[in-house]
PyMOL Python script that loads the backbone (N, CA, C, O; Angstrom):
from pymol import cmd

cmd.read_pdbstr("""\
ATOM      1  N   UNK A   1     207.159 105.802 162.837  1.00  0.00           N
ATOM      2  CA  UNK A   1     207.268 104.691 163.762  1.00  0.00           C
ATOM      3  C   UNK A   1     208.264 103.643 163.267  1.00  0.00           C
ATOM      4  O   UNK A   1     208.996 103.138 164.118  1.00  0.00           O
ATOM      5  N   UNK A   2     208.356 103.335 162.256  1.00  0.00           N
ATOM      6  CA  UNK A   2     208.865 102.485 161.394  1.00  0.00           C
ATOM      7  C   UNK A   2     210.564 102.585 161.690  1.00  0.00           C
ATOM      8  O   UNK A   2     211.488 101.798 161.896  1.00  0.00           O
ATOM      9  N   UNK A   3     210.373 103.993 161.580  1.00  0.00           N
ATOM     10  CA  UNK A   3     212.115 104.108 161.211  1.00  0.00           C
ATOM     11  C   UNK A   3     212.764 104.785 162.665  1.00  0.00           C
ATOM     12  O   UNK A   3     213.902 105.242 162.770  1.00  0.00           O
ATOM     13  N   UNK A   4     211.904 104.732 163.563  1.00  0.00           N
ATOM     14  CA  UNK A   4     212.638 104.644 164.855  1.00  0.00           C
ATOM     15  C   UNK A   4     212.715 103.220 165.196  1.00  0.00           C
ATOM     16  O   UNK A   4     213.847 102.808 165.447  1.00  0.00           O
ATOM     17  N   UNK A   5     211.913 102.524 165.247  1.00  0.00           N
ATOM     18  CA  UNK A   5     212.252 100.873 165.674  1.00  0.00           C
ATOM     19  C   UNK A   5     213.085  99.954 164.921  1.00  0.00           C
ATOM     20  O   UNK A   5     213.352  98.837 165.364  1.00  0.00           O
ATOM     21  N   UNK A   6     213.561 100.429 163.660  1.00  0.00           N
ATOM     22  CA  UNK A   6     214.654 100.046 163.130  1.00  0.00           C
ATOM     23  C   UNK A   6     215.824 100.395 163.410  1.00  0.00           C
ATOM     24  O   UNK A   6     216.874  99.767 163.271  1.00  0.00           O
ATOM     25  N   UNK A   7     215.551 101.876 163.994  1.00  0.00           N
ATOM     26  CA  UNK A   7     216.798 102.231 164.823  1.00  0.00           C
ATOM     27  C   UNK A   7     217.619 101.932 165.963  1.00  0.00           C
ATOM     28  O   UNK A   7     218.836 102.028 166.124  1.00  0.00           O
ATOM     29  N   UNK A   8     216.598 101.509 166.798  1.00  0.00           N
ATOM     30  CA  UNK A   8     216.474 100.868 167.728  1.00  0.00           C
ATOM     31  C   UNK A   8     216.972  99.392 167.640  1.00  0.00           C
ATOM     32  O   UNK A   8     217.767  98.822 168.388  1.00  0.00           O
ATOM     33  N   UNK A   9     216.266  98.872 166.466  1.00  0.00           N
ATOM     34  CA  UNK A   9     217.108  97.405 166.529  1.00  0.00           C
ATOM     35  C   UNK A   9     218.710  97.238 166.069  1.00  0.00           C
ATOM     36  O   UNK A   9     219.497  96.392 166.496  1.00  0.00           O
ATOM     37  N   UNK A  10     218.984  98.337 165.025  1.00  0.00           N
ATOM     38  CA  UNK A  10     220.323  98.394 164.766  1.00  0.00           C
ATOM     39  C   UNK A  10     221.098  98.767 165.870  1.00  0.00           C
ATOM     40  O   UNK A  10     222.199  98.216 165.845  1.00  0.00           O
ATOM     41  N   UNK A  11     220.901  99.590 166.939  1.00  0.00           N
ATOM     42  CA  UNK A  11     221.880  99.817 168.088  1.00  0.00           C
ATOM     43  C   UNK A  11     221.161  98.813 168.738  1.00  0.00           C
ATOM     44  O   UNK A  11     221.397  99.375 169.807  1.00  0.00           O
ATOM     45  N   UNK A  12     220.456  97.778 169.102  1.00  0.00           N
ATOM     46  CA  UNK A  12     220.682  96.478 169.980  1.00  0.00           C
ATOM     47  C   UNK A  12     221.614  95.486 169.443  1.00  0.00           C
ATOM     48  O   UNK A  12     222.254  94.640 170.068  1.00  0.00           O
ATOM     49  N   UNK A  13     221.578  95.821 167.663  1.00  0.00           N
ATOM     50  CA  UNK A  13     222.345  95.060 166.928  1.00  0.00           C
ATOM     51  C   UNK A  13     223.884  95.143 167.499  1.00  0.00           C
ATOM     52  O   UNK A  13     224.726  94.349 167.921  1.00  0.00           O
ATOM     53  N   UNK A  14     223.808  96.089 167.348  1.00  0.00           N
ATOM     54  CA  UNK A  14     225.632  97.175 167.668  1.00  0.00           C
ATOM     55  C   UNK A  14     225.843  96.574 168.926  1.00  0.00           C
ATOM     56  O   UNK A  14     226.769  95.778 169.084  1.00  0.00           O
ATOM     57  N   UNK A  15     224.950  96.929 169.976  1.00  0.00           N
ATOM     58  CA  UNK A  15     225.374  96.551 171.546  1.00  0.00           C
ATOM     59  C   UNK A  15     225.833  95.243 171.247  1.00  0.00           C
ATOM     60  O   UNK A  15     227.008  94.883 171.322  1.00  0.00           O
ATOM     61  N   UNK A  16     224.786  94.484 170.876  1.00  0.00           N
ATOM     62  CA  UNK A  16     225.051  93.084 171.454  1.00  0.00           C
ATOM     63  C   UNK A  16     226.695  92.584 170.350  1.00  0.00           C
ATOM     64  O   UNK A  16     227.626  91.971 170.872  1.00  0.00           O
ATOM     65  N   UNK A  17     226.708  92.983 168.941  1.00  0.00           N
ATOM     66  CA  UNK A  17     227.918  92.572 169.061  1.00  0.00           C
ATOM     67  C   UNK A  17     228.997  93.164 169.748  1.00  0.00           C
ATOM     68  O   UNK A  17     229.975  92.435 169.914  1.00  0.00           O
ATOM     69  N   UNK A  18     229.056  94.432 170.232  1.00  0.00           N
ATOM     70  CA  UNK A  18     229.742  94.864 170.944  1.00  0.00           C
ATOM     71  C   UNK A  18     230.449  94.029 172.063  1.00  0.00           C
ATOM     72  O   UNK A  18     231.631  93.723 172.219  1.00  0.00           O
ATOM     73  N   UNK A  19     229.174  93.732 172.881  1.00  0.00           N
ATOM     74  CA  UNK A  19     229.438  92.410 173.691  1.00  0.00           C
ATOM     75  C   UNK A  19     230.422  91.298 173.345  1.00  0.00           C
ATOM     76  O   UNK A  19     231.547  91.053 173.782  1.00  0.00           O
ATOM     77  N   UNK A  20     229.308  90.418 172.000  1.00  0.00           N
ATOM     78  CA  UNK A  20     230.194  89.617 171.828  1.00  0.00           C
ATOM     79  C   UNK A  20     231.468  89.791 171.515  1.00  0.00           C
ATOM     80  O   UNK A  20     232.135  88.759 171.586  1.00  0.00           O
ATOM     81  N   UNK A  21     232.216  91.062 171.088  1.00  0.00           N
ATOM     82  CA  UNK A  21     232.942  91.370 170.642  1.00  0.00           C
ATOM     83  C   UNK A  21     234.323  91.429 171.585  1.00  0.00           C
ATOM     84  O   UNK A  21     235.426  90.991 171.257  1.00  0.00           O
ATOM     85  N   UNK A  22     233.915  92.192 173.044  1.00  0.00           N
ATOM     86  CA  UNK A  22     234.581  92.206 173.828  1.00  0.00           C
ATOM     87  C   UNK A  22     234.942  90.560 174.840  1.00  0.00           C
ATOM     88  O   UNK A  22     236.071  90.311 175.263  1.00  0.00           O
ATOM     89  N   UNK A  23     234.035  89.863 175.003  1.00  0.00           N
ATOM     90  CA  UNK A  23     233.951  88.830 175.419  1.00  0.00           C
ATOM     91  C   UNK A  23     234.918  87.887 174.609  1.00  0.00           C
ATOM     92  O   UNK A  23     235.274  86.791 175.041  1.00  0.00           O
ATOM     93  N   UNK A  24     235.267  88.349 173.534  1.00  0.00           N
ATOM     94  CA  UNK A  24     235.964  87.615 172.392  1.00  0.00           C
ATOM     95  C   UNK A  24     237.374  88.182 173.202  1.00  0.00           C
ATOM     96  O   UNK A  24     237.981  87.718 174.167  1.00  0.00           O
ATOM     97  N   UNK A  25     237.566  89.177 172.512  1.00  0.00           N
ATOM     98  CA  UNK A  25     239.123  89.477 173.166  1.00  0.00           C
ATOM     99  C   UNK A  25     239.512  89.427 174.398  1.00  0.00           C
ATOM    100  O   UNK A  25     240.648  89.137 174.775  1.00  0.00           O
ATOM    101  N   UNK A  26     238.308  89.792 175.272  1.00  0.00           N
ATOM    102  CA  UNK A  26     238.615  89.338 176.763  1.00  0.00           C
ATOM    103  C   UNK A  26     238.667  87.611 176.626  1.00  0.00           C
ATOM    104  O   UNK A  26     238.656  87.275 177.810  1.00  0.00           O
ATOM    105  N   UNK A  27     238.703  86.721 176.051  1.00  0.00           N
ATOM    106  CA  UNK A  27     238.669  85.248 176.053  1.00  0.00           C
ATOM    107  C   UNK A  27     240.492  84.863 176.244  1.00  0.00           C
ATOM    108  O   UNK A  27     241.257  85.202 175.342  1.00  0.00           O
ATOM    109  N   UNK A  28     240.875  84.342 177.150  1.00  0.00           N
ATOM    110  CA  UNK A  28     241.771  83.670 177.700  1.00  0.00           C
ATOM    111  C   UNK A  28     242.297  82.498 176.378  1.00  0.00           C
ATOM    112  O   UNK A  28     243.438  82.216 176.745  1.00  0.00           O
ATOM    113  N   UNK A  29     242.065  81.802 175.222  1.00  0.00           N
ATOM    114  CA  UNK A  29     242.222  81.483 174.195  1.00  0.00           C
ATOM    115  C   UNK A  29     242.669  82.405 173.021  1.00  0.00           C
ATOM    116  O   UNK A  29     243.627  82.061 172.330  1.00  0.00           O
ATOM    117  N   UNK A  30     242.210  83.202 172.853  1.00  0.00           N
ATOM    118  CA  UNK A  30     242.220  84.438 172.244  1.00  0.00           C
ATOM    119  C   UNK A  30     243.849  85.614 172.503  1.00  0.00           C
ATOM    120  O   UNK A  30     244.482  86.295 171.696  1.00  0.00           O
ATOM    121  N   UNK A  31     243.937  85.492 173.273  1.00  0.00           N
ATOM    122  CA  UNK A  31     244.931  86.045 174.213  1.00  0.00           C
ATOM    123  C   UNK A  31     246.303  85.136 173.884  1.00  0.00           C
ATOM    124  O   UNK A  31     247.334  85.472 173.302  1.00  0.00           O
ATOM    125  N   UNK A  32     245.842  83.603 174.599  1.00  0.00           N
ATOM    126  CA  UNK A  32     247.025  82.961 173.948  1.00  0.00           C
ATOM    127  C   UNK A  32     247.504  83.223 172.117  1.00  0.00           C
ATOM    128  O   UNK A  32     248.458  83.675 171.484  1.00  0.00           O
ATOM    129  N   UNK A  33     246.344  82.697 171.884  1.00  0.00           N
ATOM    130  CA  UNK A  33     246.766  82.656 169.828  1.00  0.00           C
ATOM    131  C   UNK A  33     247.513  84.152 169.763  1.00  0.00           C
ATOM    132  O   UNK A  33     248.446  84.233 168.964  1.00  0.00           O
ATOM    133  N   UNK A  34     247.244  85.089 170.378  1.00  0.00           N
ATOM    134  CA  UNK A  34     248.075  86.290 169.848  1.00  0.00           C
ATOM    135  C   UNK A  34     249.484  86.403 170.409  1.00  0.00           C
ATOM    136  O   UNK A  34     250.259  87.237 169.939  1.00  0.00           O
ATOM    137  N   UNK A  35     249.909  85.438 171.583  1.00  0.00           N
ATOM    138  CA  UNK A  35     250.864  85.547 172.112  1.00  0.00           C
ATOM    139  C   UNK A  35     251.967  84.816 170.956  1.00  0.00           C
ATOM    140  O   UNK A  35     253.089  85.014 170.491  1.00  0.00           O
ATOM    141  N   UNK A  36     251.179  84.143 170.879  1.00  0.00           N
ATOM    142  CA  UNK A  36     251.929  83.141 170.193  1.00  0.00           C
ATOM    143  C   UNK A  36     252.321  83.368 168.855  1.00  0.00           C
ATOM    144  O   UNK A  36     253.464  83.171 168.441  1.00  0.00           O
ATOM    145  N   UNK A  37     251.303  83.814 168.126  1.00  0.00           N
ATOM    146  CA  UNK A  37     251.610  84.667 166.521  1.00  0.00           C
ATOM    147  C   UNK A  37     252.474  85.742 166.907  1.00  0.00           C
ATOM    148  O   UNK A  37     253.175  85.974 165.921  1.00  0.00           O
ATOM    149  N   UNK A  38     252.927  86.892 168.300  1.00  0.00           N
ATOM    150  CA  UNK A  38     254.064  87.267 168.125  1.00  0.00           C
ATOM    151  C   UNK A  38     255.371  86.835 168.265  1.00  0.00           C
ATOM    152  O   UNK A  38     256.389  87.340 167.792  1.00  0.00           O
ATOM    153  N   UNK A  39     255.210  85.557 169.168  1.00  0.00           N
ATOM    154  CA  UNK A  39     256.513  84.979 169.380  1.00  0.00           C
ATOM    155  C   UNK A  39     256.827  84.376 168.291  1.00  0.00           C
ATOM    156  O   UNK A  39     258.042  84.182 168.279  1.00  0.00           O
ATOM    157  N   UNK A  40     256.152  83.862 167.075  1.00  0.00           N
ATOM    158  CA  UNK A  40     256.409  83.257 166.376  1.00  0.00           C
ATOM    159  C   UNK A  40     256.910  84.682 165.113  1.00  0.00           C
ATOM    160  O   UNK A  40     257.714  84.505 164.197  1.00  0.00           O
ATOM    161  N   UNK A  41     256.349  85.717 165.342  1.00  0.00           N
ATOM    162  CA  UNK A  41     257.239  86.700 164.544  1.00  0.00           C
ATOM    163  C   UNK A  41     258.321  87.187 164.988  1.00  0.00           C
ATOM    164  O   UNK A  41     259.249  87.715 164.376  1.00  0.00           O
ATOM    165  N   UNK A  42     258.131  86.933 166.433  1.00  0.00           N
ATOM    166  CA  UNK A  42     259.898  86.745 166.756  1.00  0.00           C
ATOM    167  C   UNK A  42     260.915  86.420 166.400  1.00  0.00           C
ATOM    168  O   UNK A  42     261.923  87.127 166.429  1.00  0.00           O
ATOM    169  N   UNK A  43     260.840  85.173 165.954  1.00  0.00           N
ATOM    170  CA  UNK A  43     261.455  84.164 165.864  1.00  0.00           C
ATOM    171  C   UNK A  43     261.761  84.325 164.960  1.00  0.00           C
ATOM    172  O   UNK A  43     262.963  84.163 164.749  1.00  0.00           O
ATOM    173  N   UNK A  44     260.502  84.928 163.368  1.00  0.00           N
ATOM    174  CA  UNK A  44     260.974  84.931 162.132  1.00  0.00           C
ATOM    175  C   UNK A  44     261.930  86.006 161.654  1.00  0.00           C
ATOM    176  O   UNK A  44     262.604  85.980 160.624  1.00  0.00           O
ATOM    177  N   UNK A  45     261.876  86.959 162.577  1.00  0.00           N
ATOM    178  CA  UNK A  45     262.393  87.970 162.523  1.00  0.00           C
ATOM    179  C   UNK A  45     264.076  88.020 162.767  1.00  0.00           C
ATOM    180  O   UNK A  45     264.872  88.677 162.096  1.00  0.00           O
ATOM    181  N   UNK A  46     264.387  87.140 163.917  1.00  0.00           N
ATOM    182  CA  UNK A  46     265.374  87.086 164.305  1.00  0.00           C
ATOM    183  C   UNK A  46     266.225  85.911 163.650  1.00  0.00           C
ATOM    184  O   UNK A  46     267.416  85.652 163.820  1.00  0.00           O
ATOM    185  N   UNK A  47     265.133  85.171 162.728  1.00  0.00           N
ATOM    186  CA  UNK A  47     265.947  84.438 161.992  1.00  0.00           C
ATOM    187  C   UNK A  47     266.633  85.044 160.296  1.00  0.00           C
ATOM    188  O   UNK A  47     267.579  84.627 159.628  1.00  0.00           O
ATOM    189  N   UNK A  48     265.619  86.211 160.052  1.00  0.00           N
ATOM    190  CA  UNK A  48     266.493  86.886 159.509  1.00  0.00           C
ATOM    191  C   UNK A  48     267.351  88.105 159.049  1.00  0.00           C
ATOM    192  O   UNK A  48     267.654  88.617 157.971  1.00  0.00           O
ATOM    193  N   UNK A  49     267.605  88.334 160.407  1.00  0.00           N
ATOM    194  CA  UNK A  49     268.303  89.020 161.258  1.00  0.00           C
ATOM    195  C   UNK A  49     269.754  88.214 161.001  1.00  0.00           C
ATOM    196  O   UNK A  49     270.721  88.730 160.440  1.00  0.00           O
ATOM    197  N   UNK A  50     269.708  86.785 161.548  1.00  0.00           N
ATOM    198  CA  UNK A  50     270.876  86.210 161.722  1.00  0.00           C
ATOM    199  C   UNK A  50     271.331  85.775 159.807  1.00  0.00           C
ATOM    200  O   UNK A  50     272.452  85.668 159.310  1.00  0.00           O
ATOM    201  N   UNK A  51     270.295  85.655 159.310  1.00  0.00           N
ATOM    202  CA  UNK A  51     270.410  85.211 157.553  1.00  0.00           C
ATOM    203  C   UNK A  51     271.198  86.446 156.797  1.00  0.00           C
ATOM    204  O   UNK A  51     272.028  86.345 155.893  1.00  0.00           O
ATOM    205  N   UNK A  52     270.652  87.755 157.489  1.00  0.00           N
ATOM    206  CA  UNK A  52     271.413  88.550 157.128  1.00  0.00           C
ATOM    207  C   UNK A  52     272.881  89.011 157.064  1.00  0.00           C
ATOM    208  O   UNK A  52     273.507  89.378 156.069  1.00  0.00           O
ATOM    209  N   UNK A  53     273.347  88.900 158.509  1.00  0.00           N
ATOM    210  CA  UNK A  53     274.523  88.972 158.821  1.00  0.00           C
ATOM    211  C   UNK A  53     275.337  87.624 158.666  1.00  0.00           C
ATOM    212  O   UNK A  53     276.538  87.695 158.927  1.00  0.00           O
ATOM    213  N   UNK A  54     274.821  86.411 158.274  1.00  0.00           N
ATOM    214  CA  UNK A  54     275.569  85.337 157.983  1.00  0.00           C
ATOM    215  C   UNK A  54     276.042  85.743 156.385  1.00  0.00           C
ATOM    216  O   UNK A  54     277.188  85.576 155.970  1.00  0.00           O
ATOM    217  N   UNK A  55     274.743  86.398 155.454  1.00  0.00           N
ATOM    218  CA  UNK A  55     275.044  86.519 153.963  1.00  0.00           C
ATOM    219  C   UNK A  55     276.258  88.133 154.409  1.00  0.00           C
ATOM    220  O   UNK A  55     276.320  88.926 153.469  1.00  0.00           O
ATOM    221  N   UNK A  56     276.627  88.313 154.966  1.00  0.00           N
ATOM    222  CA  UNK A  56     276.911  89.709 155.010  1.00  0.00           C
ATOM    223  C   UNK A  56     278.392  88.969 155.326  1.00  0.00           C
ATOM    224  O   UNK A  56     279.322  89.193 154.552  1.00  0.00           O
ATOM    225  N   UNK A  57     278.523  88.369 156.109  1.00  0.00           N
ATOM    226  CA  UNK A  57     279.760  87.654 156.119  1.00  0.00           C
ATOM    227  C   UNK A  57     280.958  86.815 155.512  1.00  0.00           C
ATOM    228  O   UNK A  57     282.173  86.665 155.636  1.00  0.00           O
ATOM    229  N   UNK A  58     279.762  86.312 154.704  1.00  0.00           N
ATOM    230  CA  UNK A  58     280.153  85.613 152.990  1.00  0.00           C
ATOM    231  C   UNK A  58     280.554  86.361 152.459  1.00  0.00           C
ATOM    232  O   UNK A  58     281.777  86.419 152.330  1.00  0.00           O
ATOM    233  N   UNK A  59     279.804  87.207 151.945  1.00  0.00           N
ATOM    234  CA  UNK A  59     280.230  88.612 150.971  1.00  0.00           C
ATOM    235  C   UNK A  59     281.675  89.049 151.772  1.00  0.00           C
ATOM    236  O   UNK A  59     282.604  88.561 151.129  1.00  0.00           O
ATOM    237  N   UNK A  60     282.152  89.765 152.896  1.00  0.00           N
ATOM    238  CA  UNK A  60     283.114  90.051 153.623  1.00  0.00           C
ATOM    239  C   UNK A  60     284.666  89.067 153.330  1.00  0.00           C
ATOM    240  O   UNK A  60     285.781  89.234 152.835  1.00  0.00           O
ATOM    241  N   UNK A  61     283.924  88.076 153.946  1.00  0.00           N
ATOM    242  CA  UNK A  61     285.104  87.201 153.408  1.00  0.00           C
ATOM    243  C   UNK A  61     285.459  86.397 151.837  1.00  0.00           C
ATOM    244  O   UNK A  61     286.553  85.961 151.475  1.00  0.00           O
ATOM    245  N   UNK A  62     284.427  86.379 151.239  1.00  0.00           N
ATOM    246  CA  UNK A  62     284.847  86.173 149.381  1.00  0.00           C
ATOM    247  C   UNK A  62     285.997  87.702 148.909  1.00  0.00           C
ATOM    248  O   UNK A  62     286.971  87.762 148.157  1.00  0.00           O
ATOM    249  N   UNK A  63     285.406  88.601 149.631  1.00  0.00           N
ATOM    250  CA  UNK A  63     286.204  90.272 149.429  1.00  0.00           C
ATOM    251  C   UNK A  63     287.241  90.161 149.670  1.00  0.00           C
ATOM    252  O   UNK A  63     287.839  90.889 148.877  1.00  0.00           O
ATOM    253  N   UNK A  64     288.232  89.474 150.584  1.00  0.00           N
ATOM    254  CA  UNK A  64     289.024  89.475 151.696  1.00  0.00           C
ATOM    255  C   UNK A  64     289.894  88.411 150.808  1.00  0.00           C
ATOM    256  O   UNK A  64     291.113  88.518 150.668  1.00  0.00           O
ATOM    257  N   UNK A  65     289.268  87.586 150.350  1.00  0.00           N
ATOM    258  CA  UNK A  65     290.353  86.391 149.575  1.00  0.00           C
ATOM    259  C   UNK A  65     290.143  86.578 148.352  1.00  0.00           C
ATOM    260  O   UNK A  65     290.657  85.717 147.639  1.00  0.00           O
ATOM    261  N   UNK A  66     289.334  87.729 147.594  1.00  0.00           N
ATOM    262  CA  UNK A  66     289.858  87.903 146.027  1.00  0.00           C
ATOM    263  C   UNK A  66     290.816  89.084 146.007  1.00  0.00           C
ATOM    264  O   UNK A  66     291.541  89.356 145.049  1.00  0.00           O
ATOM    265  N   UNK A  67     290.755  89.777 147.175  1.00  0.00           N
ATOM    266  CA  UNK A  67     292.140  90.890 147.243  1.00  0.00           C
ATOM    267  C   UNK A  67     293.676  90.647 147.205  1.00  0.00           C
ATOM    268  O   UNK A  67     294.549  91.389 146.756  1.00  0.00           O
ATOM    269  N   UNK A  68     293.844  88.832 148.071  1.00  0.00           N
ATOM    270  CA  UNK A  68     294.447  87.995 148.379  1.00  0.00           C
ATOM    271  C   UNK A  68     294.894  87.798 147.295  1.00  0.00           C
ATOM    272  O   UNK A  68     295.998  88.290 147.063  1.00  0.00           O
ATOM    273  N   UNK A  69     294.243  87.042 146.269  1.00  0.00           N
ATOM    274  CA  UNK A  69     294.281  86.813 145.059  1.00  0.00           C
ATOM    275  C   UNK A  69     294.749  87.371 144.089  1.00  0.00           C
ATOM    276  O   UNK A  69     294.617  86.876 142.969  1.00  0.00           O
TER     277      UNK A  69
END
""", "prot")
cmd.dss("prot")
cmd.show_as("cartoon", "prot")
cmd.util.cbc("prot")
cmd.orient("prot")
């Protein structure tokens, strides 16, 4: 008896966070914050993206005027 009604409470356990669980990601707040943590890896991304090809350019042109040289 024992160890079916423990069983029982662990899958009400399960359901109900289940619930809360979905109710979470279905949350309209929730949704935003993730929009936003990717745009903001956007951003970081593409900033060095551009860090790259700016250092890539340096290098190019220091090359270009010690040949000069």
């Amino acid at each position: 008896m024992f160890h079916v009604s423990r069983v029982q409470s662990n899958n009400n356990l399960l359901c109900r966070c289940r619930g809360k669980t979905v109710k979470l990601i279905d949350s309209r707040p929730l949704q935003i914050a993730l929009c936003v943590l990717v745009l903001v890896d956007v951003a970081v991304v593409i900033a060095e993206i551009l860090l790259d090809m700016h250092a890539i350019r340096s290098q190019s042109i220091s090359h270009r005027l010690l040949r000069i040289e």
